[in-house]
C-alpha beads as a LAMMPS data file, in Angstrom:
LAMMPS data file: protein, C-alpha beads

228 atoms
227 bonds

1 atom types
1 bond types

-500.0 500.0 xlo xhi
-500.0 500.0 ylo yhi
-500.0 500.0 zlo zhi

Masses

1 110.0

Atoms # bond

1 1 1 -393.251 -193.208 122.478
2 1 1 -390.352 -191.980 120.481
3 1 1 -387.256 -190.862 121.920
4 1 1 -387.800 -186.831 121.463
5 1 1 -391.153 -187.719 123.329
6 1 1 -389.350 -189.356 126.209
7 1 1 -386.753 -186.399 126.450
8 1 1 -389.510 -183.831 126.735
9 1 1 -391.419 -185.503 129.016
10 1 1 -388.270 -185.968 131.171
11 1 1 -387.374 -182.088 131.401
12 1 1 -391.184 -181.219 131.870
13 1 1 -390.980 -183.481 135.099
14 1 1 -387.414 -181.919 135.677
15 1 1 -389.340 -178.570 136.029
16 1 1 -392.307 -179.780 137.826
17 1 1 -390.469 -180.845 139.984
18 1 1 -388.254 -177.658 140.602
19 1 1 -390.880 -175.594 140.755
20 1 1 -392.592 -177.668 143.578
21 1 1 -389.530 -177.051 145.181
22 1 1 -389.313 -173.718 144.838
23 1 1 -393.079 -173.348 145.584
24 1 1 -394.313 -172.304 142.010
25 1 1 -396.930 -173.257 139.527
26 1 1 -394.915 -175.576 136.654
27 1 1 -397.103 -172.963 134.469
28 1 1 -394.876 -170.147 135.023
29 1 1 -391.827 -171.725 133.618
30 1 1 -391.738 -171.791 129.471
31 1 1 -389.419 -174.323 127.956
32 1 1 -387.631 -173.101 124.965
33 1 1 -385.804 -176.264 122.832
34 1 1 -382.476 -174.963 121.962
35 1 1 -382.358 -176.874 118.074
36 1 1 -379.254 -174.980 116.951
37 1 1 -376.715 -177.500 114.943
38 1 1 -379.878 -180.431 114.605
39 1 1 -381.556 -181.021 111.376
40 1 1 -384.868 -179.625 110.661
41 1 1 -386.459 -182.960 110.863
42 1 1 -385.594 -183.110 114.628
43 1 1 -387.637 -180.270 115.001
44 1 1 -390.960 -181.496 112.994
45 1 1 -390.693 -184.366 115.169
46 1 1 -389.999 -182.490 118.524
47 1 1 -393.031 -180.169 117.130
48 1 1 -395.246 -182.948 116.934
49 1 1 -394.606 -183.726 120.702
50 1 1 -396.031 -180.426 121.485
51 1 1 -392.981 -178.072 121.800
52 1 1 -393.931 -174.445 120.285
53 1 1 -391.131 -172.604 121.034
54 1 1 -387.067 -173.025 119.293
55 1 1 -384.155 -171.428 120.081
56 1 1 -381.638 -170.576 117.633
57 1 1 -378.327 -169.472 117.547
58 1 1 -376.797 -169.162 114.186
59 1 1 -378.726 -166.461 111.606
60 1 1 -378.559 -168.454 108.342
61 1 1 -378.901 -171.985 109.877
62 1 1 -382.240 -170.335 111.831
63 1 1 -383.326 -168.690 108.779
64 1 1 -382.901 -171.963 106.424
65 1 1 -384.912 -173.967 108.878
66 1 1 -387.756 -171.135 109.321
67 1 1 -388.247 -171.476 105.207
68 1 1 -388.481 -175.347 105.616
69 1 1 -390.653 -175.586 108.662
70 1 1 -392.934 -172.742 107.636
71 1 1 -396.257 -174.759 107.952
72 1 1 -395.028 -175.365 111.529
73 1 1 -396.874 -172.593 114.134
74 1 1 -392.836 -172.346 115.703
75 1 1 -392.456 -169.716 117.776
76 1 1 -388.967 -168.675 116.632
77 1 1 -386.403 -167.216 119.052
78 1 1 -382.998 -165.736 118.422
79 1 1 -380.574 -166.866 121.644
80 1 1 -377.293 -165.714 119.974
81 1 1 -375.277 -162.290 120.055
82 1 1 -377.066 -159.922 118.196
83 1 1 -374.880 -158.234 115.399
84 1 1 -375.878 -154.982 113.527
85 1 1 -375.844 -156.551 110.207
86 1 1 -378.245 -159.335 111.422
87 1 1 -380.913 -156.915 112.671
88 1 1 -382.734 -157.094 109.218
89 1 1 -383.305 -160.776 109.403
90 1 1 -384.295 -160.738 112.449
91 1 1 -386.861 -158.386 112.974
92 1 1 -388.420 -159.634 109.799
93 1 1 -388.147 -163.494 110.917
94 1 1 -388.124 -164.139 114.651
95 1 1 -390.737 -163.778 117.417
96 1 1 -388.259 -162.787 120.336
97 1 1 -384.376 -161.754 120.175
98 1 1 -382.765 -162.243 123.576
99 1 1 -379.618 -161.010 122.662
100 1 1 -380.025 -157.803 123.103
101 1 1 -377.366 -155.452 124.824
102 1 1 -377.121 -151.967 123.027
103 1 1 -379.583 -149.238 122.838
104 1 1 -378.693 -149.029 118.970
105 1 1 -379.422 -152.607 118.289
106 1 1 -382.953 -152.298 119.640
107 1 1 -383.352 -149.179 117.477
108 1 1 -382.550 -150.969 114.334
109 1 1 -384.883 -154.191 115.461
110 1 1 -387.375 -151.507 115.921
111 1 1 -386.997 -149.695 112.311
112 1 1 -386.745 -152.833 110.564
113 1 1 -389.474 -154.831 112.356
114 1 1 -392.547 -153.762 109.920
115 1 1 -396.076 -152.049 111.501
116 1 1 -398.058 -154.821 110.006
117 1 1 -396.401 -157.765 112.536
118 1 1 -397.075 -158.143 116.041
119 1 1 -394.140 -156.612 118.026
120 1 1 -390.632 -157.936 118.237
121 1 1 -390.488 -159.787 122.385
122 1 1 -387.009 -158.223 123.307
123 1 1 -384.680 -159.741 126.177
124 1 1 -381.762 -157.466 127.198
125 1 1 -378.744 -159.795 128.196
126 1 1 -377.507 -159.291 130.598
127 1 1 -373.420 -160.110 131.667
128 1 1 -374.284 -160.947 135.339
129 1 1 -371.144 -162.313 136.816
130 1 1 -368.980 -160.119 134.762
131 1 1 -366.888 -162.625 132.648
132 1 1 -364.619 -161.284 130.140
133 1 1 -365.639 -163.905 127.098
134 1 1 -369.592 -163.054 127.809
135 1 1 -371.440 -160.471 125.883
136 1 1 -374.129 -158.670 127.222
137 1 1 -374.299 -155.011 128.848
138 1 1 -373.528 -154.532 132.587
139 1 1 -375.806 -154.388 135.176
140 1 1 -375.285 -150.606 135.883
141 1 1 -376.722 -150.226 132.788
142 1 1 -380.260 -152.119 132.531
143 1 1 -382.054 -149.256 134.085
144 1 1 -381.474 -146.626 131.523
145 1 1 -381.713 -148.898 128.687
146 1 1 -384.608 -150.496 129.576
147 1 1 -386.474 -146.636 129.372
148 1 1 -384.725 -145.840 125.997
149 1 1 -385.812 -148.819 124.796
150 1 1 -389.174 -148.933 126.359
151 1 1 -390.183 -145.850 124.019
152 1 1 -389.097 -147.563 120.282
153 1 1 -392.132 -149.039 119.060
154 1 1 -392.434 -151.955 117.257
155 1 1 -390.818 -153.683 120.133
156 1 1 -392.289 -155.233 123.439
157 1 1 -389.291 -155.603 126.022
158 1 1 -390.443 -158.275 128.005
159 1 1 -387.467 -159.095 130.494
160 1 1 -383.750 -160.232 131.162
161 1 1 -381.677 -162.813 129.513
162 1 1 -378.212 -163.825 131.809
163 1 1 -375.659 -167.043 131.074
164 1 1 -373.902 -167.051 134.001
165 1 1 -370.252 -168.973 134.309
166 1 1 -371.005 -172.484 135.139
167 1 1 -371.520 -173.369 138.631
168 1 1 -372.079 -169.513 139.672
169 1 1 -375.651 -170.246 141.014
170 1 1 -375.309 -166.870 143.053
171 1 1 -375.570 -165.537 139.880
172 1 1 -379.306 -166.341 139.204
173 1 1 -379.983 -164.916 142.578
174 1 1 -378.791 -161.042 141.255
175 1 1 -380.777 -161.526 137.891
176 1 1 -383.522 -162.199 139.705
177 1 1 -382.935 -159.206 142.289
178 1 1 -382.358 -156.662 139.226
179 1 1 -385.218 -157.856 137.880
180 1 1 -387.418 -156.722 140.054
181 1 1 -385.775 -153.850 140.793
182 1 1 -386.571 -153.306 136.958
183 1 1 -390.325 -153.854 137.233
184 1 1 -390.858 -151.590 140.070
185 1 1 -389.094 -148.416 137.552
186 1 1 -390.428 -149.799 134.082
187 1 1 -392.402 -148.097 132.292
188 1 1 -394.794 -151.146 130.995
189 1 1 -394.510 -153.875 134.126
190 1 1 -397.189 -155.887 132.823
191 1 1 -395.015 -156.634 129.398
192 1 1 -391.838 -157.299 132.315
193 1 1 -392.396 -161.129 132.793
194 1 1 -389.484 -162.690 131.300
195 1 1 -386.444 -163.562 133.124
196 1 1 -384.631 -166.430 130.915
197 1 1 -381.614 -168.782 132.735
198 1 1 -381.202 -172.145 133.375
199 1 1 -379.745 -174.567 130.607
200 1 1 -379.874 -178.397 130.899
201 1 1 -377.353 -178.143 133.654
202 1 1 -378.563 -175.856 135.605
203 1 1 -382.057 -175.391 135.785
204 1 1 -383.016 -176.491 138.709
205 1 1 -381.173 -173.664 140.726
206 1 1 -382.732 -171.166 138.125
207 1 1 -385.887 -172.160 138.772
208 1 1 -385.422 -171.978 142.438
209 1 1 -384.095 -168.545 141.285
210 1 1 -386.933 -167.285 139.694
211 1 1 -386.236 -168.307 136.429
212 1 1 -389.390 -168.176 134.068
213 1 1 -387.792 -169.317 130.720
214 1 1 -385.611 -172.167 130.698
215 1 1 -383.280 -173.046 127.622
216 1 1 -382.821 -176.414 127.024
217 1 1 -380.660 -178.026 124.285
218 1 1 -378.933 -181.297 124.983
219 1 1 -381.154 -182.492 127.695
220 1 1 -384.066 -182.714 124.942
221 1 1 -382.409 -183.337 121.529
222 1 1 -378.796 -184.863 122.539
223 1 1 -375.383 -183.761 121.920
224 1 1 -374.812 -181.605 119.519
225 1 1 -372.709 -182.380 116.325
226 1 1 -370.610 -179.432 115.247
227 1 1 -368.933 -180.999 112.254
228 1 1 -371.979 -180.145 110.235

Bonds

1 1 1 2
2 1 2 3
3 1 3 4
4 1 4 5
5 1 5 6
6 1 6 7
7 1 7 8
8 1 8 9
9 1 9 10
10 1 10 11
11 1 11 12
12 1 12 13
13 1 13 14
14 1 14 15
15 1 15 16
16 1 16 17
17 1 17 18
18 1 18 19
19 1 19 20
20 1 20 21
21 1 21 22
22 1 22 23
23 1 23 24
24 1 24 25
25 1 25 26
26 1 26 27
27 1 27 28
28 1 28 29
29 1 29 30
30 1 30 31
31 1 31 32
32 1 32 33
33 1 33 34
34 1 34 35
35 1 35 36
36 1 36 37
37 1 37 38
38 1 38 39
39 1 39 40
40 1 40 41
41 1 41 42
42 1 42 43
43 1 43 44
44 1 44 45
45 1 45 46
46 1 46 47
47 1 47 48
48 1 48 49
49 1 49 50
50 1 50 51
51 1 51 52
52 1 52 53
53 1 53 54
54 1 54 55
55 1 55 56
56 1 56 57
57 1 57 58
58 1 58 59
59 1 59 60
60 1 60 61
61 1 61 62
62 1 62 63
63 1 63 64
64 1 64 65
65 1 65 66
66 1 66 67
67 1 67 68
68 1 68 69
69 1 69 70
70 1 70 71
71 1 71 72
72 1 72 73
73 1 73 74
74 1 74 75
75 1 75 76
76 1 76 77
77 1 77 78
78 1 78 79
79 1 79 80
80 1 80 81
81 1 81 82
82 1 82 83
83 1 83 84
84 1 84 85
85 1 85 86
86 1 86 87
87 1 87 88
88 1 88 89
89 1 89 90
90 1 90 91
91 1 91 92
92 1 92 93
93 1 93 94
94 1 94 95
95 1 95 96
96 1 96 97
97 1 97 98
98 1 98 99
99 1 99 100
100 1 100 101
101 1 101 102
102 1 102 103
103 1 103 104
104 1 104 105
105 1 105 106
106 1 106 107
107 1 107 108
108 1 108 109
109 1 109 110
110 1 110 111
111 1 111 112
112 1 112 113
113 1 113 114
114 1 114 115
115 1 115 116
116 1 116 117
117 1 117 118
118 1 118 119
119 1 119 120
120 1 120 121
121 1 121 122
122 1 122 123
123 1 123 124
124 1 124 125
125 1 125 126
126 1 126 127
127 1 127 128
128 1 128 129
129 1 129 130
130 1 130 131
131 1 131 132
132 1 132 133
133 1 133 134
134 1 134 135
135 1 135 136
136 1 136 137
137 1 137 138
138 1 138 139
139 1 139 140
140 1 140 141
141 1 141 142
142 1 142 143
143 1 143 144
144 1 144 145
145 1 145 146
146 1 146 147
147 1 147 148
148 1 148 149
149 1 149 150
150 1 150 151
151 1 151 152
152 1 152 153
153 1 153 154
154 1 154 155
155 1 155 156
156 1 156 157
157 1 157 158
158 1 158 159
159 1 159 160
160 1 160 161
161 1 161 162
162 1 162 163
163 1 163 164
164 1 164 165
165 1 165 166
166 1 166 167
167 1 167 168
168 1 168 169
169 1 169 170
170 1 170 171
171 1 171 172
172 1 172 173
173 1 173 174
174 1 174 175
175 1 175 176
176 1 176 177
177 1 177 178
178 1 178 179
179 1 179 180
180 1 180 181
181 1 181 182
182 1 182 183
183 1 183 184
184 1 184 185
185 1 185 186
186 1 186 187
187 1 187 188
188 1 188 189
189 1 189 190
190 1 190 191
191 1 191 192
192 1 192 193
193 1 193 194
194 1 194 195
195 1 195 196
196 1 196 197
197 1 197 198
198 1 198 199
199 1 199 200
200 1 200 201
201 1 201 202
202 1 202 203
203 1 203 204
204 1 204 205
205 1 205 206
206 1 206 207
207 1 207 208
208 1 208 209
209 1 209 210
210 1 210 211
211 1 211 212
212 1 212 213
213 1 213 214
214 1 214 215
215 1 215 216
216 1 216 217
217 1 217 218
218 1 218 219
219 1 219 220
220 1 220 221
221 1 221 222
222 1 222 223
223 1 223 224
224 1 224 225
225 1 225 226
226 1 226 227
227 1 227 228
């Protein structure tokens, strides 16, 4: 078994375990592999372990790796802060886009995503614990853009997307709560199934949370090297 096989294996049992826990099936937590800064070979080879879904940060080093895995079925998600002159890219490129925290940003994913794809999975973040250096919209606000945006088409908004200050486990608790506060008003509940938190870190409490989309980077491929 290869090392990438081991890691995976490890944070599957991390979650099994978490969810038995917290009294849930292991089923209804998704593991996305955060592969920003690691070479597209790491990502064949975590592929071949049986890992659909990536994370990406970073536009052009997501869209250079999309072009050289493209006989890979990768489910391609877009973790980082959505910027209006990215929207292009990714509506044309990505599966889901998580960053989402402005009622124009979705309207420009929604224009630019063409009729022909599926639609574009949307995540509003959220900034839950209020922290200065965070992006994402305020709390206050998720109601009313969740029904603007609920009307674009092109788009299926499927949930909430929080990175709470380390350590701030109460955090996970109030995503969770404004979550379902959410479903109960939205417009589509069945599409509302998505609440992603929990990092390699942290998991385990967002799980216990109610997490159903954990993002895992260094617990699967290792530290990251930034001089690249």
């Amino acid at each position: 078994m290869n090392s990438l096989q081991a890691s995976r294996n490890q944070v599957l049992q991390q979650i099994q375990d978490a969810c038995k826990q917290a009294q849930r099936e292991p089923e209804s937590v998704q593991l996305l592999a955060v592969s920003k800064t690691h070479p597209s070979e790491s990502l064949r080879e975590m592929y071949q372990t049986g890992q659909r879904a990536f994370g990406e940060n970073y536009l052009q080093e997501a869209l250079d790796k999309i072009e050289t895995l493209n006989d890979l079925d990768i489910d391609w998600h877009f973790i980082g802060h959505v910027q209006r002159n990215k929207t292009k890219h990714l509506a044309a490129s990505f599966a889901w886009v998580h960053g989402v925290d402005r009622f124009i940003i979705a309207e420009r994913l929604s224009s630019q995503r063409e009729a022909s794809q599926v639609p574009l999975n949307i995540c509003l973040q959220v900034n839950i614990d209020a922290q200065d250096t965070k992006d994402g919209c305020q709390p206050n606000e998720v109601v009313e853009l969740v029904k603007q945006i609920s009307q674009l088409p092109h788009l299926k908004l499927r949930g909430l997307m929080v990175i709470p200050a380390p350590n701030n486990t109460q955090a996970f608790s109030d995503a969770k709560q404004l979550f379902e506060q959410v479903k109960s008003e939205h417009a589509h509940p069945q599409d509302w199934d998505t609440l992603s938190m929990g990092m390699s870190g942290d998991m385990t409490e967002a799980i216990a949370a109610g997490s159903t989309m954990v993002r895992v980077g260094t617990a699967l491929f290792g530290a990251r090297d930034y001089s690249k």
